[in-house]
N, CA, C and O atoms as a GROMACS GRO file, in nm:
protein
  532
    1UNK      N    1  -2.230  -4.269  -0.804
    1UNK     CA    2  -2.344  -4.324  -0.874
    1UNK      C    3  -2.473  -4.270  -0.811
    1UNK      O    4  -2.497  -4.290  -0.692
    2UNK      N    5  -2.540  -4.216  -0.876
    2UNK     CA    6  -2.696  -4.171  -0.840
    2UNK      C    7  -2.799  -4.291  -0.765
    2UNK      O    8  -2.791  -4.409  -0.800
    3UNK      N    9  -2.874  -4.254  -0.683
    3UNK     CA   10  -2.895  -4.315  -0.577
    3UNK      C   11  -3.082  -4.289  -0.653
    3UNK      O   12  -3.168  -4.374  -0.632
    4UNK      N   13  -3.105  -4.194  -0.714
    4UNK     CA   14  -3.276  -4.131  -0.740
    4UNK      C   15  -3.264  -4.184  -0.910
    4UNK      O   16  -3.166  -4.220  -0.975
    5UNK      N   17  -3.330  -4.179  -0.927
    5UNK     CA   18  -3.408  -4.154  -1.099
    5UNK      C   19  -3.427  -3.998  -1.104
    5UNK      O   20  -3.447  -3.917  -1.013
    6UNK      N   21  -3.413  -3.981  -1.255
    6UNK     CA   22  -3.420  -3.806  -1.313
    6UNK      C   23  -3.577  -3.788  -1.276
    6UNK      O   24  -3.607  -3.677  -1.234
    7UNK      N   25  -3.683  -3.885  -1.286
    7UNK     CA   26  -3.804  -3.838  -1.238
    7UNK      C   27  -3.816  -3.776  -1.057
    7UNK      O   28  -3.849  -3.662  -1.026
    8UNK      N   29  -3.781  -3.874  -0.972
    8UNK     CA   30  -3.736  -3.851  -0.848
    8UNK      C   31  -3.660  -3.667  -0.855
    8UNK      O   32  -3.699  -3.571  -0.789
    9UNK      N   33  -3.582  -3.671  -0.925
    9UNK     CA   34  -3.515  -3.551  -0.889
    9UNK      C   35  -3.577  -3.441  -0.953
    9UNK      O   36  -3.564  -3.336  -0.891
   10UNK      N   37  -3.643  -3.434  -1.061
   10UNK     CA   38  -3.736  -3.354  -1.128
   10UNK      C   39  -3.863  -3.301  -0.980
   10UNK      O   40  -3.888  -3.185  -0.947
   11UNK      N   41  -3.914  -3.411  -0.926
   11UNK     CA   42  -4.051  -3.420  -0.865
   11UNK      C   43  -3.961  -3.297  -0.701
   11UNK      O   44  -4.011  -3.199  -0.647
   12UNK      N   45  -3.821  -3.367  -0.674
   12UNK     CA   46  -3.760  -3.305  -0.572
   12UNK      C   47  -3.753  -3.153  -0.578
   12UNK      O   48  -3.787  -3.076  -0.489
   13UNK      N   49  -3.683  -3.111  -0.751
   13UNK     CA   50  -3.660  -2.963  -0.780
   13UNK      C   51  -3.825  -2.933  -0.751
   13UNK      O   52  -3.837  -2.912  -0.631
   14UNK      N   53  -3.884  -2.929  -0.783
   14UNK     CA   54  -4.012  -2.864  -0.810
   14UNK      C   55  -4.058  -2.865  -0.622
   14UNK      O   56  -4.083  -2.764  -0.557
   15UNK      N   57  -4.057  -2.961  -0.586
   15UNK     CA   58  -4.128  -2.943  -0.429
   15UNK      C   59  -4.030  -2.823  -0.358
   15UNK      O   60  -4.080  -2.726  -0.301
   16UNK      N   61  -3.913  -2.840  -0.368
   16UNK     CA   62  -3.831  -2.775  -0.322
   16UNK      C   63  -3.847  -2.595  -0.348
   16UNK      O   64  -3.885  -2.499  -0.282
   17UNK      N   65  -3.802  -2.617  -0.463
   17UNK     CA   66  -3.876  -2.442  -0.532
   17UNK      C   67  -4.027  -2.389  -0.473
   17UNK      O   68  -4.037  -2.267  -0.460
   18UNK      N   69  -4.080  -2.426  -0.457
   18UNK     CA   70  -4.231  -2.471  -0.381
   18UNK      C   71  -4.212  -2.373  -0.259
   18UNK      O   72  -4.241  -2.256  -0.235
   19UNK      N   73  -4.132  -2.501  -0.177
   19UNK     CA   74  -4.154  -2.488  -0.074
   19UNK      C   75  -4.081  -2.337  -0.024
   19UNK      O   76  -4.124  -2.253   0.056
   20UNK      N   77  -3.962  -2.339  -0.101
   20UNK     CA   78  -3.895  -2.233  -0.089
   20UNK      C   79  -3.939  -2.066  -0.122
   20UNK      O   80  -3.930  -1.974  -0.041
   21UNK      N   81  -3.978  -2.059  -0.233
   21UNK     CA   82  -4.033  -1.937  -0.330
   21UNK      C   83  -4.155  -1.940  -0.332
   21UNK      O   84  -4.206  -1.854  -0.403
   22UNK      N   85  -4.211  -1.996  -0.289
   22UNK     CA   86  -4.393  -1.995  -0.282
   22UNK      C   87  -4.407  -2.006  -0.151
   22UNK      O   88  -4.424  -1.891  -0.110
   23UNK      N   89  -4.411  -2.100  -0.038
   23UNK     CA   90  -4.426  -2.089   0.088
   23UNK      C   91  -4.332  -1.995   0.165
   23UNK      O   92  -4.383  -1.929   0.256
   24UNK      N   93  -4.206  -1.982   0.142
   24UNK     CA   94  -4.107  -1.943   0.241
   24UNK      C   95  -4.102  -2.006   0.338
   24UNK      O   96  -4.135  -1.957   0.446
   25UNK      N   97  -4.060  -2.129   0.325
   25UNK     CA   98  -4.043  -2.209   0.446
   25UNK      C   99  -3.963  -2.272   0.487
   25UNK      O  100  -3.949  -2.394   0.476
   26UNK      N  101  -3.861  -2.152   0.574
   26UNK     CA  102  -3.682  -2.138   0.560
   26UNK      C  103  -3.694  -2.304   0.640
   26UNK      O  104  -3.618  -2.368   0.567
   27UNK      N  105  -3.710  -2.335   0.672
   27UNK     CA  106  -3.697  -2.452   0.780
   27UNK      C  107  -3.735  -2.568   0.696
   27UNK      O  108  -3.650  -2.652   0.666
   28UNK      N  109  -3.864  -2.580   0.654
   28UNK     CA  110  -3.914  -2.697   0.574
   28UNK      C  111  -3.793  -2.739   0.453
   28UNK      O  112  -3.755  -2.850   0.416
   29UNK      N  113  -3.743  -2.575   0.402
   29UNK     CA  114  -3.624  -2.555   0.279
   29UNK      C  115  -3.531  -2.606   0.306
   29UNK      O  116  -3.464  -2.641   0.209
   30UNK      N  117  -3.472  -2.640   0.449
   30UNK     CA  118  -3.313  -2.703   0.467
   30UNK      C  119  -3.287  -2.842   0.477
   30UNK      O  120  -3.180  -2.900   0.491
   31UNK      N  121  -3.442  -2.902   0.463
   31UNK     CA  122  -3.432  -3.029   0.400
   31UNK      C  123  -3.368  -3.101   0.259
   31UNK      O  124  -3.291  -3.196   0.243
   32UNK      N  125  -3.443  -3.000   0.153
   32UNK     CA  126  -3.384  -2.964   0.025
   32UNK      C  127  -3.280  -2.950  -0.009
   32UNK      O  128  -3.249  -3.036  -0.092
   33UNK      N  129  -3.177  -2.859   0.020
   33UNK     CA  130  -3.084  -2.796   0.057
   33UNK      C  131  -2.969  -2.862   0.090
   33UNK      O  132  -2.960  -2.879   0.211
   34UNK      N  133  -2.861  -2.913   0.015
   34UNK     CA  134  -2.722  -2.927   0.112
   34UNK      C  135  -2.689  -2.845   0.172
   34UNK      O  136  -2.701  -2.728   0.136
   35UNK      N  137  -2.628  -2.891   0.303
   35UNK     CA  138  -2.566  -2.782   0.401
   35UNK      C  139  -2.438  -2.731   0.312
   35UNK      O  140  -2.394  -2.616   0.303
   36UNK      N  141  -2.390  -2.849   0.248
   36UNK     CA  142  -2.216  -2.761   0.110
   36UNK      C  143  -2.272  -2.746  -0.028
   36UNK      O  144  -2.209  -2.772  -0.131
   37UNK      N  145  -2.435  -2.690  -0.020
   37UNK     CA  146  -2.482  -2.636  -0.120
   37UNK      C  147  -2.360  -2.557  -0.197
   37UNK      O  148  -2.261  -2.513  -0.138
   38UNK      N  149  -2.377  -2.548  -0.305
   38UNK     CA  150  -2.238  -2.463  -0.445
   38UNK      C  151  -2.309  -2.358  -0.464
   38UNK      O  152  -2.372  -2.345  -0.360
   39UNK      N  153  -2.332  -2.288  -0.524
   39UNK     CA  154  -2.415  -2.150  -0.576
   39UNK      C  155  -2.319  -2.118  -0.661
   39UNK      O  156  -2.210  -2.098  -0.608
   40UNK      N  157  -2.328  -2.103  -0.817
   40UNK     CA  158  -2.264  -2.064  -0.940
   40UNK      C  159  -2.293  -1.899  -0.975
   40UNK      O  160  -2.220  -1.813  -1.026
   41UNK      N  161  -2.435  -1.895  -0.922
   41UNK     CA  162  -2.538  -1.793  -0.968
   41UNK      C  163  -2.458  -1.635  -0.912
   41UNK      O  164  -2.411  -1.608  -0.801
   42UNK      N  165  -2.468  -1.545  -1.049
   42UNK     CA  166  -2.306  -1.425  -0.974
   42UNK      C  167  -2.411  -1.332  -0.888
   42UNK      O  168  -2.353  -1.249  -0.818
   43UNK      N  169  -2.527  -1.332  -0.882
   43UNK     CA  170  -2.616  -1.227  -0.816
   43UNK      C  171  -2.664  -1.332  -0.655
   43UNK      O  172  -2.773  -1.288  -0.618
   44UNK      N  173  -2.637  -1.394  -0.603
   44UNK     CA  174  -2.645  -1.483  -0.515
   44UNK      C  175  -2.528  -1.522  -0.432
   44UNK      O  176  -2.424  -1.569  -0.480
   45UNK      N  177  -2.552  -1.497  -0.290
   45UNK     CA  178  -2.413  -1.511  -0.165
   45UNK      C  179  -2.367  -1.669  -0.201
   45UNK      O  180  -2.436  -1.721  -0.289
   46UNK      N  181  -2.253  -1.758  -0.140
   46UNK     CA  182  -2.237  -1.839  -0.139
   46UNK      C  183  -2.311  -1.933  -0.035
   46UNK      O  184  -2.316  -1.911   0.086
   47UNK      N  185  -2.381  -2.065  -0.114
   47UNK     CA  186  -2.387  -2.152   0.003
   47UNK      C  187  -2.602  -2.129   0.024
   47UNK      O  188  -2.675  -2.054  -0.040
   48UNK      N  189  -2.622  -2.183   0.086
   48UNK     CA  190  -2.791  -2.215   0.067
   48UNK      C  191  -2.810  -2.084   0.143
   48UNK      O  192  -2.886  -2.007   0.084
   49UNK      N  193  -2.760  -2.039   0.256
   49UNK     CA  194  -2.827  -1.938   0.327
   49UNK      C  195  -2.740  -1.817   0.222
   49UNK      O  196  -2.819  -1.733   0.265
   50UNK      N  197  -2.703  -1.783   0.182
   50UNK     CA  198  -2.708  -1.698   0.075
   50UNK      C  199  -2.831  -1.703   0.024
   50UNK      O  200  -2.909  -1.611   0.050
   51UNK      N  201  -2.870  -1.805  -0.054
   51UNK     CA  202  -3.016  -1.788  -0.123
   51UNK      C  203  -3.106  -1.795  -0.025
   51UNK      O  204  -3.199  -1.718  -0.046
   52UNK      N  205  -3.118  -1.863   0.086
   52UNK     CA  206  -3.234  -1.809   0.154
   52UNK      C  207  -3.208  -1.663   0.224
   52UNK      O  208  -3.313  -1.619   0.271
   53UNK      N  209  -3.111  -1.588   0.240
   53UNK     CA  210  -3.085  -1.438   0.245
   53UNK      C  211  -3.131  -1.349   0.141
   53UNK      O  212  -3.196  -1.247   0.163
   54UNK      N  213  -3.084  -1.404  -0.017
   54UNK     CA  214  -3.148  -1.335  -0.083
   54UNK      C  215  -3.281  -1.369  -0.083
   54UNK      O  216  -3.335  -1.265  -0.120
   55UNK      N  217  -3.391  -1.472  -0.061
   55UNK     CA  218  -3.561  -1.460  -0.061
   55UNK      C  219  -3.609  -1.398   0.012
   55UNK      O  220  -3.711  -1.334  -0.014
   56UNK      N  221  -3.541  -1.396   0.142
   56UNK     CA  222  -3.635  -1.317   0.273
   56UNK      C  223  -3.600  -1.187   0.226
   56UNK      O  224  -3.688  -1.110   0.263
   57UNK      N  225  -3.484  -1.110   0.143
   57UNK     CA  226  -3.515  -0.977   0.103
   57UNK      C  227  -3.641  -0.936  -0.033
   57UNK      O  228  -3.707  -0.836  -0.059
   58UNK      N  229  -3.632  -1.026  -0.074
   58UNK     CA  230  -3.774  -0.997  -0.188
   58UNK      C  231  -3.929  -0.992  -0.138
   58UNK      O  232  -3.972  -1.066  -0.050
   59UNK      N  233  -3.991  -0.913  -0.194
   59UNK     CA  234  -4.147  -0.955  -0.156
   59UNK      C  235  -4.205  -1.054  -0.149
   59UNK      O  236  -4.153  -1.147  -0.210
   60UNK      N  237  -4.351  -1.085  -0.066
   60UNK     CA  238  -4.387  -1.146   0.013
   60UNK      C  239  -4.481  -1.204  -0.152
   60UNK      O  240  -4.539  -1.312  -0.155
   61UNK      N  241  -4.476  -1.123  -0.255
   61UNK     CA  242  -4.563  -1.166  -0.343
   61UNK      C  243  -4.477  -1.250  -0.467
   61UNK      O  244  -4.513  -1.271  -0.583
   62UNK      N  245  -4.338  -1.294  -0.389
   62UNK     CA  246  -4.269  -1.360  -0.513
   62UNK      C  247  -4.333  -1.488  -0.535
   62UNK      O  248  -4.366  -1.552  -0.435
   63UNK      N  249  -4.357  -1.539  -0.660
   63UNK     CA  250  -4.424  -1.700  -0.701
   63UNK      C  251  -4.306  -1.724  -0.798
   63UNK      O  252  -4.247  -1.641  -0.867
   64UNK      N  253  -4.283  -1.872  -0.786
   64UNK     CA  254  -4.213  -1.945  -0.896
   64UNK      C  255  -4.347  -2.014  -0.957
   64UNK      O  256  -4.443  -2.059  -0.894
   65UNK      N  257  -4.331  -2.009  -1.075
   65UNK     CA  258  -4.444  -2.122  -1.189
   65UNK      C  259  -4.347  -2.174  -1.268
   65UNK      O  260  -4.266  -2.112  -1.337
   66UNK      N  261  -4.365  -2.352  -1.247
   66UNK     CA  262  -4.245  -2.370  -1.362
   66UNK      C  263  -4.332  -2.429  -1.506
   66UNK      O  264  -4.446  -2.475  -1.498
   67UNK      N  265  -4.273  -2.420  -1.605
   67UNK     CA  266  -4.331  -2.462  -1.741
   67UNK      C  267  -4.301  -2.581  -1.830
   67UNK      O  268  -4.373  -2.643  -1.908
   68UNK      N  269  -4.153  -2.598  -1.792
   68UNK     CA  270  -4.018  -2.685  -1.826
   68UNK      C  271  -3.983  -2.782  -1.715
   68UNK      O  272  -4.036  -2.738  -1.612
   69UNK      N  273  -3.931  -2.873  -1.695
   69UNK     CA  274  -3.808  -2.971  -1.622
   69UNK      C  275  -3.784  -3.054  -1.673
   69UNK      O  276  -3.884  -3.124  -1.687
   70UNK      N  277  -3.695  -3.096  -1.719
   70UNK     CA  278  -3.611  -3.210  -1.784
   70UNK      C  279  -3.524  -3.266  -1.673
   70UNK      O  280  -3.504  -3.198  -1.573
   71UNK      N  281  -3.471  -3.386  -1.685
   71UNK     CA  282  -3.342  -3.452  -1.599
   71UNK      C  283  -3.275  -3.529  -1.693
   71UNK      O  284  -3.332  -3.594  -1.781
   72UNK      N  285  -3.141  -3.523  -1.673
   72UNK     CA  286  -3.090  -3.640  -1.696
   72UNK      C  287  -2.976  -3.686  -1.584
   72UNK      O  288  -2.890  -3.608  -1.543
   73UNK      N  289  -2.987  -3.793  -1.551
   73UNK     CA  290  -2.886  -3.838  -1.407
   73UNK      C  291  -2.941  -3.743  -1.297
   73UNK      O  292  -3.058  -3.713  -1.278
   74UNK      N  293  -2.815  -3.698  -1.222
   74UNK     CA  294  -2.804  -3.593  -1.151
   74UNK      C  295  -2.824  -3.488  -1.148
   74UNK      O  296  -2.808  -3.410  -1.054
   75UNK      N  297  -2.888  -3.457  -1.319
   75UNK     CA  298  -2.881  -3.247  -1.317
   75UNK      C  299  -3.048  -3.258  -1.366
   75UNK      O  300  -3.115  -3.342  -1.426
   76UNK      N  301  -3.066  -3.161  -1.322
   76UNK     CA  302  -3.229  -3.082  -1.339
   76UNK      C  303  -3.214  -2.942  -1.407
   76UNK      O  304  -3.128  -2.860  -1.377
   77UNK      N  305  -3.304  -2.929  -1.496
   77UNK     CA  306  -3.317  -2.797  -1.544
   77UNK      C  307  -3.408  -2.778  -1.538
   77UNK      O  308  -3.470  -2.852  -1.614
   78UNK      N  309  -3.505  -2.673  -1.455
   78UNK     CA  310  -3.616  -2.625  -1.496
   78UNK      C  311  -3.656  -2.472  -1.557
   78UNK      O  312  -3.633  -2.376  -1.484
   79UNK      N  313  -3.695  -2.458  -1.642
   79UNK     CA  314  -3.731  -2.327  -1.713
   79UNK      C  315  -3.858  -2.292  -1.616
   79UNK      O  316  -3.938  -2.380  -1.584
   80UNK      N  317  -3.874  -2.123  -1.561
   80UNK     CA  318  -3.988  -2.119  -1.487
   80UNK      C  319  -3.978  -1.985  -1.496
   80UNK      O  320  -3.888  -1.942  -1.569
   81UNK      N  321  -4.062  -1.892  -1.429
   81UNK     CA  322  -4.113  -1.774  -1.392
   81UNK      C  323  -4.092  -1.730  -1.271
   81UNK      O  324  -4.121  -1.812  -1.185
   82UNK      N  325  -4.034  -1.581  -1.214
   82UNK     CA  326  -4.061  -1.570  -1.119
   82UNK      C  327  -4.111  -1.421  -1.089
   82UNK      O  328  -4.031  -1.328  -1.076
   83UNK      N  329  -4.243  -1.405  -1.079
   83UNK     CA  330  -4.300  -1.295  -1.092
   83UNK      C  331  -4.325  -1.239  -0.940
   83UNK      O  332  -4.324  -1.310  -0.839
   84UNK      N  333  -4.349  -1.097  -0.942
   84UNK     CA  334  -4.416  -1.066  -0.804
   84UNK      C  335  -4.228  -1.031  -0.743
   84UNK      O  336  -4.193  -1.078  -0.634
   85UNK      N  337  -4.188  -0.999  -0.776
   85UNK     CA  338  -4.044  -1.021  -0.766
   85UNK      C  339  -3.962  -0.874  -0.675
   85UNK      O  340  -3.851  -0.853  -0.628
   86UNK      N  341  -4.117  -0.780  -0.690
   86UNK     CA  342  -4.058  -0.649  -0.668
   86UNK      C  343  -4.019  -0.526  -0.766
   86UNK      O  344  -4.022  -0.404  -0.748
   87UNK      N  345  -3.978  -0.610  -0.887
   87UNK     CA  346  -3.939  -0.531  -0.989
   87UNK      C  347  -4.098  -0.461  -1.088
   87UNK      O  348  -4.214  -0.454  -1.050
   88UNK      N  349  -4.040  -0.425  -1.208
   88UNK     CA  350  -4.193  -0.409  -1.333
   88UNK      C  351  -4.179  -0.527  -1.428
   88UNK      O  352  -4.264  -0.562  -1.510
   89UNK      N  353  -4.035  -0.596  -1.400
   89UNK     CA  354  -4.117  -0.710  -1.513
   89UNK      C  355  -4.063  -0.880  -1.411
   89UNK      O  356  -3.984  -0.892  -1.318
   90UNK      N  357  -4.132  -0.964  -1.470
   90UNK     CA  358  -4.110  -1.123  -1.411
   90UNK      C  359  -3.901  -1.129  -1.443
   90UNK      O  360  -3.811  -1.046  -1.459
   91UNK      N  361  -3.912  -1.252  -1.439
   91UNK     CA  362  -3.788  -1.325  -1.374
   91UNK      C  363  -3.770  -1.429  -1.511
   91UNK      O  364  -3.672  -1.486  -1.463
   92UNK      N  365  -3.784  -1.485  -1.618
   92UNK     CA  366  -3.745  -1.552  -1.653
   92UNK      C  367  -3.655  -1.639  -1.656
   92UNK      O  368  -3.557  -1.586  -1.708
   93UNK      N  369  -3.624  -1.791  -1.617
   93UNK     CA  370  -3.516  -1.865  -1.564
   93UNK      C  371  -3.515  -1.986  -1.617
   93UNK      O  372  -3.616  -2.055  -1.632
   94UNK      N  373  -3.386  -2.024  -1.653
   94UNK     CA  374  -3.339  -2.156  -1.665
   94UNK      C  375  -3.290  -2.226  -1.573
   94UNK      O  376  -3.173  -2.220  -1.608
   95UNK      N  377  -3.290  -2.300  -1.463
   95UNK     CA  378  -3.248  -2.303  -1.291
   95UNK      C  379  -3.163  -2.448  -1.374
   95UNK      O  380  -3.230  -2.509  -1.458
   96UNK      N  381  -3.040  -2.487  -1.350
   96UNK     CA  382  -2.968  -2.624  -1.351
   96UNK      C  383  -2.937  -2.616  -1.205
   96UNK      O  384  -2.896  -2.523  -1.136
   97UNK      N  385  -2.978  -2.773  -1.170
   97UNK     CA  386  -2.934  -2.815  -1.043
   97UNK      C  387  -2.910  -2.946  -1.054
   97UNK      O  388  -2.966  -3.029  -1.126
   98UNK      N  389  -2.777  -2.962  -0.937
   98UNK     CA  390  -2.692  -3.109  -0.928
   98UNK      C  391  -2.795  -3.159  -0.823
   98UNK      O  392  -2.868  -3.069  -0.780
   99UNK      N  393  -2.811  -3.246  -0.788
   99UNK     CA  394  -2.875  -3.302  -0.735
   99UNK      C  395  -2.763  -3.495  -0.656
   99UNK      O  396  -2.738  -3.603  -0.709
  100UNK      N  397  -2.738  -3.441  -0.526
  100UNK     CA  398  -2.659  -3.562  -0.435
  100UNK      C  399  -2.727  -3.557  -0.324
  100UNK      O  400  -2.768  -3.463  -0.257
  101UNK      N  401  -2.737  -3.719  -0.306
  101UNK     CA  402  -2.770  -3.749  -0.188
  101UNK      C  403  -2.936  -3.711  -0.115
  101UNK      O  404  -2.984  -3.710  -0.002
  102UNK      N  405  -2.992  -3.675  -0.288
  102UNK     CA  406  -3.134  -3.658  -0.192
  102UNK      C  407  -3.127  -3.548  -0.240
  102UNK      O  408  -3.210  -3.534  -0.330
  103UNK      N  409  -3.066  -3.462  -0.221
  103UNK     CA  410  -3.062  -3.281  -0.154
  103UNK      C  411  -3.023  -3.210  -0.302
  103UNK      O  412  -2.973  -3.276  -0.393
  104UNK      N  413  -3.053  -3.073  -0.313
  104UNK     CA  414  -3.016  -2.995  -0.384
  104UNK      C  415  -2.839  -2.956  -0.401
  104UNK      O  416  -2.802  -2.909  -0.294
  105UNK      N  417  -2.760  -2.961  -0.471
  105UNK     CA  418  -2.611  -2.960  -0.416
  105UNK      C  419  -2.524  -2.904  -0.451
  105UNK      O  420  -2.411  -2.906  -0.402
  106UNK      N  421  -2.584  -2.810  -0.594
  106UNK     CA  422  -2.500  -2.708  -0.670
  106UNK      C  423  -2.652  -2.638  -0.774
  106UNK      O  424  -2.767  -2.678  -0.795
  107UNK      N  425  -2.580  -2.528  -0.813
  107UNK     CA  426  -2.686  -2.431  -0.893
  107UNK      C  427  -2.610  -2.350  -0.988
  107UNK      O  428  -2.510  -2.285  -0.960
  108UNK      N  429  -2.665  -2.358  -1.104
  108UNK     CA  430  -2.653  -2.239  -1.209
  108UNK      C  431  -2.725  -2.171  -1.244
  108UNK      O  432  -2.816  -2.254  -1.238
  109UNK      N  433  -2.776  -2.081  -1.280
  109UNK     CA  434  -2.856  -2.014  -1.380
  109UNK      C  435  -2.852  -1.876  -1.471
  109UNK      O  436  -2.778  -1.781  -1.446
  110UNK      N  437  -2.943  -1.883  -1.578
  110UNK     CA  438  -2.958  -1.779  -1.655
  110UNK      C  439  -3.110  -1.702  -1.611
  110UNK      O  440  -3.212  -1.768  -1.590
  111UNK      N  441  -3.104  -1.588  -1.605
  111UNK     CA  442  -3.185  -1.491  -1.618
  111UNK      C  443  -3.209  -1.420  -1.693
  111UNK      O  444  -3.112  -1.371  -1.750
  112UNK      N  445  -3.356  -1.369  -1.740
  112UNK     CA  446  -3.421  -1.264  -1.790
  112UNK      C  447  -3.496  -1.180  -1.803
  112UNK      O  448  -3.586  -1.245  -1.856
  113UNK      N  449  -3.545  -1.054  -1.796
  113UNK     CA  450  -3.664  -1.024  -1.788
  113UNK      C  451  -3.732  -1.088  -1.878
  113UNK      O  452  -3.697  -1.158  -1.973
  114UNK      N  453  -3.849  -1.052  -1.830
  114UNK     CA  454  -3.978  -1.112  -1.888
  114UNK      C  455  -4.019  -0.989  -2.028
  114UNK      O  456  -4.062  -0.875  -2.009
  115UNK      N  457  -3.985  -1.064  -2.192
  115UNK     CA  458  -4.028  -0.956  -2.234
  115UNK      C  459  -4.223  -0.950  -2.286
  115UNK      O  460  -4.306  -1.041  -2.282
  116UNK      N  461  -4.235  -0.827  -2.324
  116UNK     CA  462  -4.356  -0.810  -2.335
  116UNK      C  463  -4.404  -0.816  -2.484
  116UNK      O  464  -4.311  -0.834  -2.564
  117UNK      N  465  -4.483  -0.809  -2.519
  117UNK     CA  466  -4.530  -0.844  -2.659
  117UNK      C  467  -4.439  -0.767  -2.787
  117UNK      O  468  -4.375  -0.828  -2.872
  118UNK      N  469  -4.455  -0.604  -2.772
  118UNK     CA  470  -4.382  -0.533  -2.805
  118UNK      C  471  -4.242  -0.536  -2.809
  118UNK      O  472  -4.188  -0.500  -2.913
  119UNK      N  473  -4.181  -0.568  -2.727
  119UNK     CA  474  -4.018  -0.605  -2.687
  119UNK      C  475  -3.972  -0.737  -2.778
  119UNK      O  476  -3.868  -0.749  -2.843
  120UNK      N  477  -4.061  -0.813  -2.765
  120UNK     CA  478  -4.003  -0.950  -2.849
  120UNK      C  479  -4.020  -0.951  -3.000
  120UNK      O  480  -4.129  -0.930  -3.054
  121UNK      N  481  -3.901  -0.978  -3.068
  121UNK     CA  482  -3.818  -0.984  -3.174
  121UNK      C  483  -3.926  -1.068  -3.242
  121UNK      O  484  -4.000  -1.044  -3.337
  122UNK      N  485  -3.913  -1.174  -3.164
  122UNK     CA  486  -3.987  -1.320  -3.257
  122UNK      C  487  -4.115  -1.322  -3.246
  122UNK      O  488  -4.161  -1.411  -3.316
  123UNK      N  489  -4.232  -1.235  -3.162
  123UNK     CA  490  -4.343  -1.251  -3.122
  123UNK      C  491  -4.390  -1.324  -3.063
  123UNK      O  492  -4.513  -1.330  -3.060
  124UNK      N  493  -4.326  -1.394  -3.004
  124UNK     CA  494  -4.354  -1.540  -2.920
  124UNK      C  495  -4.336  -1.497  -2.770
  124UNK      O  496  -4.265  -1.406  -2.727
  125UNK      N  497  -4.395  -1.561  -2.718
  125UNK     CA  498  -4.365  -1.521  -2.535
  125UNK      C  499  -4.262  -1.576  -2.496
  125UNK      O  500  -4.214  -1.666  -2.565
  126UNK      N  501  -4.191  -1.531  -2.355
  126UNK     CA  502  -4.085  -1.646  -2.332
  126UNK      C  503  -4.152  -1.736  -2.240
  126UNK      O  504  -4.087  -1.839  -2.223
  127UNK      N  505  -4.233  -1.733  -2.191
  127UNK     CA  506  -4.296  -1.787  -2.078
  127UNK      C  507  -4.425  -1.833  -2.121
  127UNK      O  508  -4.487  -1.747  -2.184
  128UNK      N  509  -4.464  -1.906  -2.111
  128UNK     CA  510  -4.648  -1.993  -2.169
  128UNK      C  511  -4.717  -1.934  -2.295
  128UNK      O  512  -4.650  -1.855  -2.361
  129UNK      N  513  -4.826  -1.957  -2.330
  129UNK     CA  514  -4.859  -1.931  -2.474
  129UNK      C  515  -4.931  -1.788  -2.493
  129UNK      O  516  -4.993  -1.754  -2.594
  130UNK      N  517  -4.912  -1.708  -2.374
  130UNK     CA  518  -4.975  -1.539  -2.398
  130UNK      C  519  -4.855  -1.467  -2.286
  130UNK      O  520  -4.809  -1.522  -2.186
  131UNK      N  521  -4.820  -1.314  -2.344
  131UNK     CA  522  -4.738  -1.280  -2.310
  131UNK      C  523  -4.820  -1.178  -2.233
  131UNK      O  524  -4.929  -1.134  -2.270
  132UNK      N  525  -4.730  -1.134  -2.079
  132UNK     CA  526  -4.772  -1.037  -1.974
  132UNK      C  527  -4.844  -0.953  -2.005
  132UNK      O  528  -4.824  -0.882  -2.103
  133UNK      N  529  -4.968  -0.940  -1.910
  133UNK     CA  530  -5.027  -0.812  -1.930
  133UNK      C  531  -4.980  -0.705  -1.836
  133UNK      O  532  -5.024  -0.591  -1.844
   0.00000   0.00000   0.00000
């Protein structure tokens, strides 16, 4: 039985991502973090220091912006951005996370590039109401 409210765990994903992908703050991050963190994600090692292995290899200019979070119970989804990434285009993401005991405790996600005005089918951005310059 869940111990937080979906707001609680919404407010958690977001500090956490924060603290993690915007500060880099491997230490402040293992608060967040189950130590039997899950990792679903196929481009990501197993287990939290997997993902904090994969951040400390990306640039110093990676930002998460999120746009989306929903909860219900235990799972969080947030739709967000992650630009500055190293690559030529952003990160587009759907992040699902379990959420026990406080802590972050399993992860899925979908990825995408970020398309550009030209690229998109529907003309719509995937990310906020104007698409990359």
């Amino acid at each position: 039985m869940s111990t937080t409210t979906p707001e609680q765990n919404k407010a958690l994903v977001l500090e956490a991502f924060d603290t993690l992908f915007n500060q880099r703050d491997y230490v402040a991050a293992e608060r967040f973090w189950s130590e039997r963190y899950i990792q679903h994600s196929a481009h990501i090692a197993p287990g939290r220091e997997g993902l904090f292995a994969l951040i400390r290899t990306l640039p110093a200019t990676l930002r998460y912006e999120n746009q989306l979070i929903v909860a219900e119970g235990d799972y969080v989804i947030a739709h967000g951005r992650f630009s500055g990434n190293g690559r030529t285009k952003a990160w587009i993401a759907a992040d699902v996370v379990r959420i026990e005991n406080g802590k972050l405790a399993e992860h899925w996600d979908v990825l995408q590039e970020e398309a550009t005005e030209t690229e998109s089918v529907s003309g719509l951005p995937m990310f906020g109401e104007r698409f990359p310059s």
